[in-house]
VOGU-3710 file (C-alpha; in Angstrom, 3 decimals, decimal comma):
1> xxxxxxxxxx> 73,830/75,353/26,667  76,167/76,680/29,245  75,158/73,488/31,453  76,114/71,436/28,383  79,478/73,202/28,697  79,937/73,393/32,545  79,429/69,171/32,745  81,861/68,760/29,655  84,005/70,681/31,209  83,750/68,697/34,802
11> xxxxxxxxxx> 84,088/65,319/32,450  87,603/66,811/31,053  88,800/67,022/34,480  87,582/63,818/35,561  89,354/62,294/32,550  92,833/64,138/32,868  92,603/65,972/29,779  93,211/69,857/29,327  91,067/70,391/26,490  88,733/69,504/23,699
21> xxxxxxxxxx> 88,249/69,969/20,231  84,958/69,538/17,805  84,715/69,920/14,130  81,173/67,935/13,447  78,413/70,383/13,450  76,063/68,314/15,214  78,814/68,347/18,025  79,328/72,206/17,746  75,221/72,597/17,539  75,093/69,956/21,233
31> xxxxxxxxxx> 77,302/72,346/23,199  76,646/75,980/21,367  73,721/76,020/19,636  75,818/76,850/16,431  76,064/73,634/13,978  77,049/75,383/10,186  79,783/73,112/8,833  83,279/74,456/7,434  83,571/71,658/4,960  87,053/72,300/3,852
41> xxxxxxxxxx> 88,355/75,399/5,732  89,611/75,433/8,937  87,154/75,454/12,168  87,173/74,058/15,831  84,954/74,843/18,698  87,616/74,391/22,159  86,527/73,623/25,735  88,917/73,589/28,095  88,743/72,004/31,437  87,775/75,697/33,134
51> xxxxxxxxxx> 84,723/75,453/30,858  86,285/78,692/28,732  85,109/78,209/25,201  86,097/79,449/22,015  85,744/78,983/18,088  87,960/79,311/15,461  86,317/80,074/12,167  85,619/81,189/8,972  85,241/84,993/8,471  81,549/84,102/6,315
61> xxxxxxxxxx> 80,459/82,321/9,215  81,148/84,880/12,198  77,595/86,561/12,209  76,039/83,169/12,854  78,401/82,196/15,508  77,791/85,293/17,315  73,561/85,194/17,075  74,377/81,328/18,902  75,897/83,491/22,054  79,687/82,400/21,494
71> xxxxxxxxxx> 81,642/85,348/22,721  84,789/84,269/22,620  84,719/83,646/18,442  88,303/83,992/16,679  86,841/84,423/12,899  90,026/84,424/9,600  89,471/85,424/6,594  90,357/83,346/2,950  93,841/84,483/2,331  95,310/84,115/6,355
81> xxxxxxxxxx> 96,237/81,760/8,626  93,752/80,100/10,552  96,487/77,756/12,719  97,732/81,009/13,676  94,992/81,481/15,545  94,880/78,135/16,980  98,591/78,538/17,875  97,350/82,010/19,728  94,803/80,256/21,820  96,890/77,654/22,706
91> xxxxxxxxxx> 99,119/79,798/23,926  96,364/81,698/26,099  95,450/78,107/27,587  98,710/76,673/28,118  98,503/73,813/25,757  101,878/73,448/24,506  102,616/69,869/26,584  98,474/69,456/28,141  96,572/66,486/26,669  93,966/67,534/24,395
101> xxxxxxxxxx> 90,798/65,008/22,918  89,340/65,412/19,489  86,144/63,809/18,128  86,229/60,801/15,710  85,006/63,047/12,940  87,508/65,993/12,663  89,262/65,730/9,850  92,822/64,187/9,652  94,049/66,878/7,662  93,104/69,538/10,327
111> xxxxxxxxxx> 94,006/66,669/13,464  97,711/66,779/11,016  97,836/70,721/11,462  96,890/71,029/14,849  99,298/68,735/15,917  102,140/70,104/13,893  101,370/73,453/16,113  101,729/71,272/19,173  104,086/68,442/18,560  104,537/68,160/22,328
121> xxxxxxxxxx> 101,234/68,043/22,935  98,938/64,440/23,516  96,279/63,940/21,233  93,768/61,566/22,155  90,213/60,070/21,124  87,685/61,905/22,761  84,260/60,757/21,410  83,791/58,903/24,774  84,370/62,230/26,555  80,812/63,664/24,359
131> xxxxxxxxxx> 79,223/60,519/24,147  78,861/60,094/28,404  77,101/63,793/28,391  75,424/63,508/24,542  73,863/59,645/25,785  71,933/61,092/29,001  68,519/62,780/26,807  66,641/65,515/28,938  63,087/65,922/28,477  62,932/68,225/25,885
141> xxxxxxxxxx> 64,778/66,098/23,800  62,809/63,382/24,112  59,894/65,604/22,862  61,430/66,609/19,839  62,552/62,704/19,330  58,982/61,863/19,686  57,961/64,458/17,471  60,110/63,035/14,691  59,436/59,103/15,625  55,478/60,587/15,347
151> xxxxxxxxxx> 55,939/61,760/11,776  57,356/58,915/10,871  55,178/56,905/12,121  52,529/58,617/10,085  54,192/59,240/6,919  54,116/54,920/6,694  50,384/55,479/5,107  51,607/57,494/2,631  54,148/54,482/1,879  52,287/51,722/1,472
161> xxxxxxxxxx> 49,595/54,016/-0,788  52,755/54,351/-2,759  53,552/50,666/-3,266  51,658/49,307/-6,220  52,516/46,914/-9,259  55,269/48,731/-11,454  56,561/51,632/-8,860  59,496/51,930/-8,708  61,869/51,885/-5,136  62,676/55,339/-5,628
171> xxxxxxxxxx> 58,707/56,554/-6,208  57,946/54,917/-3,101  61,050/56,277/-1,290  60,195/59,808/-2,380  56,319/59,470/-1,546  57,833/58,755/2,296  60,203/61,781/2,274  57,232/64,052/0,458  55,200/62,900/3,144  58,102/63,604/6,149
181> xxxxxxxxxx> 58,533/67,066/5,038  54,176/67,692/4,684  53,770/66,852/8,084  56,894/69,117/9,555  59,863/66,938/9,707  63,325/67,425/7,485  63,452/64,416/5,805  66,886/62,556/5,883  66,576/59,070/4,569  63,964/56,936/3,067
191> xxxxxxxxxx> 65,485/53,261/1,879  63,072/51,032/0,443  63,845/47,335/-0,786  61,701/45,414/-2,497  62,102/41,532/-2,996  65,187/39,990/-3,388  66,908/44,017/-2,450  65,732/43,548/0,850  68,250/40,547/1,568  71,048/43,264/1,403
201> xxxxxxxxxx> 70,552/45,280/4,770  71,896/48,432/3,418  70,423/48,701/-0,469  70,837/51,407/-2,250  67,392/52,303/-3,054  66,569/52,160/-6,943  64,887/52,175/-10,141  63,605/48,665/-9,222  60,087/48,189/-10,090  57,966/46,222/-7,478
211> xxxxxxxxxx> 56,038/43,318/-8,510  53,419/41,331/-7,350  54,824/39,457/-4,362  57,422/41,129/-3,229  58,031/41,882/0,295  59,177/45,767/0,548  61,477/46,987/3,772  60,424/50,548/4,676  63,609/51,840/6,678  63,441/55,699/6,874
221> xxxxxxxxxx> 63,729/58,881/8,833  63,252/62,947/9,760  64,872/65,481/11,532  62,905/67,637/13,927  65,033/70,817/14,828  68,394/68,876/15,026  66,608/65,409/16,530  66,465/62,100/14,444  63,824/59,702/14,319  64,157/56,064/12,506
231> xxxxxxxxxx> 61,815/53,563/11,559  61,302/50,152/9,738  58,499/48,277/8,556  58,032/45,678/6,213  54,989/45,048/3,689  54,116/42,542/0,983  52,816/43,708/-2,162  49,651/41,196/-2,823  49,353/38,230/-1,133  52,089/37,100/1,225
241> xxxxxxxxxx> 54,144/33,451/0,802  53,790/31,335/4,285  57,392/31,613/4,897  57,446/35,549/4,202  54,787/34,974/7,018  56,818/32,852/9,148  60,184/35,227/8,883  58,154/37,980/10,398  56,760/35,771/12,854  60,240/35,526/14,069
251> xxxxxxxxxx> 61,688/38,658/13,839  58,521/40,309/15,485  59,642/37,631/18,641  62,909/38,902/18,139  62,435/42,561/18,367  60,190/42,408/21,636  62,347/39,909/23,236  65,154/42,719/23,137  62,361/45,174/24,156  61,466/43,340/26,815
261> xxxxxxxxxx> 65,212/43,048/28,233  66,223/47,061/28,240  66,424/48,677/32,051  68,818/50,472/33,511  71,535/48,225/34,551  71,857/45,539/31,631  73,879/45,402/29,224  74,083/45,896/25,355  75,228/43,165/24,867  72,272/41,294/26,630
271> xxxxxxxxxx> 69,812/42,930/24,565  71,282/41,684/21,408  71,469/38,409/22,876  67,647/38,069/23,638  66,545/38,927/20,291  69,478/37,339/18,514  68,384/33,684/20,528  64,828/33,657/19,254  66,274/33,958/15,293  69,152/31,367/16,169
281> xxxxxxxxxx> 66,455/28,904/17,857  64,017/29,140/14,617  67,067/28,067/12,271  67,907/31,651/10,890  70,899/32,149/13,102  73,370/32,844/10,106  70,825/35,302/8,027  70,829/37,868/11,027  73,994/39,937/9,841  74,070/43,112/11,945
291> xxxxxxxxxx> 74,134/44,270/15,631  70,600/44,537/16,946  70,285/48,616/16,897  72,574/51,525/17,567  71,892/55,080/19,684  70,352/57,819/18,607  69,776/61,534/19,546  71,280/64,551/17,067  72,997/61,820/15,044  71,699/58,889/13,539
301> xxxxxxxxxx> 73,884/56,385/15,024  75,710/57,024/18,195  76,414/55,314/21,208  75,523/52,783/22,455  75,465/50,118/19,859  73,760/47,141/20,947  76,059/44,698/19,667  76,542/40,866/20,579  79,145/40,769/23,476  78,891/44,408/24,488
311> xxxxxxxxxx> 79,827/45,032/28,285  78,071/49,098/27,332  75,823/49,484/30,730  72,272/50,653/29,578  70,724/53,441/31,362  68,200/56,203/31,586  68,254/58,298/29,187  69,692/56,485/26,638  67,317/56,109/23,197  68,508/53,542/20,757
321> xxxxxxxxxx> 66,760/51,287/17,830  65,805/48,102/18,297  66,377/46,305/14,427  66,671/42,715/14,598  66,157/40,805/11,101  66,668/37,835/8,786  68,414/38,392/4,905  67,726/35,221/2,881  70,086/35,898/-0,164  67,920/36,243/-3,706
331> xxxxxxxxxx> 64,859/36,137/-2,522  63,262/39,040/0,537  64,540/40,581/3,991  62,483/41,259/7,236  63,888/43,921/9,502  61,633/45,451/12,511  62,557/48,535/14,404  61,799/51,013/16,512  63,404/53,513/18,614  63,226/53,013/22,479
341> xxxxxxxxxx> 63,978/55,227/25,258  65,390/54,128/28,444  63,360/55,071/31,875  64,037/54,928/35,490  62,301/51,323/35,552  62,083/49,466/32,238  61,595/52,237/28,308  59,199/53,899/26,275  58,908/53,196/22,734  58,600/56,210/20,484
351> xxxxxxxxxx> 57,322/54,898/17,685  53,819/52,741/17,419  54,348/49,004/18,199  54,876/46,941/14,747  52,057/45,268/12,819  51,591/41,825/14,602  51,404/40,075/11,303  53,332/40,752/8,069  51,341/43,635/6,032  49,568/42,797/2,851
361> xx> 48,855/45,931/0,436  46,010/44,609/-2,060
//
């Protein structure tokens, strides 16, 4: 961890800024090894640009800071002031006019506080400041990625065993996750859509019973020791209509067209584009509703985001999805992804390549 903290510390000083701030758990786990949330109380990891580090937090937490190695660890009790503490270290740092970045997800009620302690202080975004270093994976998490994408990849049997006349989304969603945690993953998400619920992208997975013809999305996910894996297929329950056929035809295209864009040196925004063409030049142009996939490491979406029109500079290291797909309102959805790491000369998919034809479950 302490070369985590040395090159955040050496991309603070590159960037002008004195210090930074992190609330999320996943950020405090990326840098310390420690990643318990506060929910409501009062708790921030600092990093300054000397690479000194120290936590503020709660009194019930303290043991498990210390067993992560933080030495420097400034624990209050329910009852006291915690910004008293912040205004103490602030002092010690010399932050009362310095330019300090906080994550995107630290609360604005504790952003509110800190800066009424420092009103002459700058606060500034610094996401960008943890995304350069969190973007870069290392070997080791790319194991533990694979891991995941690998138990995802084989909890899909257990799936489409699941899908059957009169199951309901939320039988087959909790087969996947029962599945997930049998063969050593934390499960995190399992959305399943069936029929006309897989036109909306994002369904809230249901009571809704399948039926004979409907084309299910599969769009789920584990967690192996703080790594995220994410996966969609699509299946058809019975016999499959020729334009479910078709759709899949075309979104299978899709998804390796983008795949077979990603090196170092492109851009996001030209990955979307090669996908997004081959949808646009079968007629489904305006039933492709999202960007084409979004980065992934200890969270489940960070940067980059391969959006249409993004100037984001792919490179190695970076692991994304690749999730192109057509939505035809009131009737079924096709999505296709994987997750793809970046190499030195082209990526690596860690998940198995897609069915070549749209699944039938008889």
């Amino acid at each position: 961890m302490s070369d985590r903290i040395s090159r955040l510390a050496s991309t603070l000083q590159e960037a002008g800024i004195d210090a930074f701030f992190a609330w999320a758990p996943v950020t405090m786990r990326y840098f310390t090894g420690y990643g318990e949330g506060a929910h409501e109380r009062f708790m921030a990891l600092g990093v300054n640009a000397k690479g000194e580090v120290a936590m503020i937090c709660p009194a019930l937490s303290a043991t498990q800071v210390a067993r992560a190695g933080i030495k420097d660890a400034r624990p209050w009790r329910d009852g006291e002031d915690p910004l008293a503490l912040f205004k103490t270290l602030s002092d010690q740092w010399n932050l009362e006019s310095s330019i300090i970045a906080v994550e995107d997800e630290m609360p604005a009620r504790q952003l509110l506080e800190m800066q009424g302690v420092l009103p002459a202080a700058l606060f500034k975004p610094g996401q960008s400041v943890i995304s350069t270093l969190m973007r870069k994976k290392d070997q080791q998490e790319l194991d533990l990625m694979c891991r995941a994408a690998k138990i995802a990849d084989d909890a899909l049997v257990a799936g489409h065993k699941a899908i059957k006349v009169g199951a309901t989304e939320n039988e087959v969603s909790d087969a996947l996750s029962q599945e997930m945690k049998r063969l050593g993953g934390l499960p995190t998400f399992a959305i399943i859509a069936a029929g006309a619920n897989g036109a909306e992208p994002h369904h809230l997975t249901d009571a809704t019973p399948l039926k004979d013809g409907d084309v299910v999305i599969l769009d789920f996910g584990c967690d192996v020791d703080g790594y995220q894996s994410d996966i969609t297929r699509c299946a058809c329950l019975g016999r499959a209509s020729d334009e479910a056929k078709k759709v899949y035809d075309v979104v299978l295209r899709a998804h390796m067209a983008s795949r077979d864009k990603i090196r170092p040196g492109v851009t996001a925004g030209e990955i979307d584009r090669a996908g997004r063409e081959v949808i646009e030049q079968a007629g489904y142009g305006e039933y492709f509703v999202h960007r084409t996939g979004h980065g992934i490491g200890m969270r489940g979406h960070e940067e980059p985001y391969i959006a249409p029109g993004s100037e984001v500079v792919i490179q190695e290291g970076d692991c994304f999805s690749i999730e192109p797909g057509i939505y035809l309102p009131g009737r079924f959805g096709i999505r296709i992804e994987n997750i793809v790491a970046v190499t030195a000369s082209g990526y690596e998919s860690q998940n198995e390549d897609p069915a070549s034809s749209l699944t039938e479950l008889r």
